[in-house]
N, C-alpha and C positions, 0 to 999 in steps of 0.2 A: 570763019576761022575758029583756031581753038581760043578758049579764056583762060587768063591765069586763073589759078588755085583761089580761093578766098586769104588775105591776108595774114587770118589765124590760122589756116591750116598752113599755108607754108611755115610760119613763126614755129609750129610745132613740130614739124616735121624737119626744120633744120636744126633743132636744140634734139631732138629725137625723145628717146624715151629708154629705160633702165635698159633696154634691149638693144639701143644704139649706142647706148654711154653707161655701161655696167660699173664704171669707176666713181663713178658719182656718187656721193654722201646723200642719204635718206634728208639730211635737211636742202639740202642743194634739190635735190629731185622735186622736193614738196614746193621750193619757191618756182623753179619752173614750171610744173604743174597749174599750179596759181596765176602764173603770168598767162599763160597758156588758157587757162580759163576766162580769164578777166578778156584777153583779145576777143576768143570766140564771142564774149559777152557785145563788147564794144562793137562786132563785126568791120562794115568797110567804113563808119563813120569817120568822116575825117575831120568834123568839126568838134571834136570830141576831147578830153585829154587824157592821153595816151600813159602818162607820165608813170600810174602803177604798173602798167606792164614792163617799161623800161625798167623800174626798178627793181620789181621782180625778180629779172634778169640780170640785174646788176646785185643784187644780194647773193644771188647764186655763185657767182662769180668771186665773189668778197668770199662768200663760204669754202671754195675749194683753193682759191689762193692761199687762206689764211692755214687751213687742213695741210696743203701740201709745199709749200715755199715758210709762209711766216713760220710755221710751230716746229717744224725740224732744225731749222734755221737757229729759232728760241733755244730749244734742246742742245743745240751743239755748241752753240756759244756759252751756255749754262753749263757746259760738263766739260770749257778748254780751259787748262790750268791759266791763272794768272801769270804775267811776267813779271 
């Protein structure tokens, strides 16, 4: 039968890359990059702790919320008149 993918490659291939996710901030791209490396590192070990690639993924995340929800958000509360 067929085998799945290795671990990291799928992790990679569903986060994609500037070509699947063009919206993505150069800091956002570099933590998943990163996490994206660190898996391939770790491969299929499952005794392993996994926990920097999660967070990896989880900075990246923090970084485009913050870019597109918190700071327009910040900005337009900072520029509604007081009542």
């Amino acid at each position: 039968g067929s085998e799945a993918p290795p671990l990291a490659d799928s992790l990679q291939e569903g986060v994609g890359s500037r070509g699947l996710m063009p919206e993505l901030s150069e800091v956002a791209e570099r933590f998943i990059e990163s996490a994206a490396l660190l898996a391939s590192l770790l491969g299929e070990a499952a005794d392993v702790d996994w926990s920097g690639v999660v967070i990896g993924y989880c900075k990246a995340t923090e970084v485009e919320a913050v870019r597109r929800i918190v700071d327009p958000f910040r900005r337009r509360i900072s520029q509604a008149p007081e009542s």
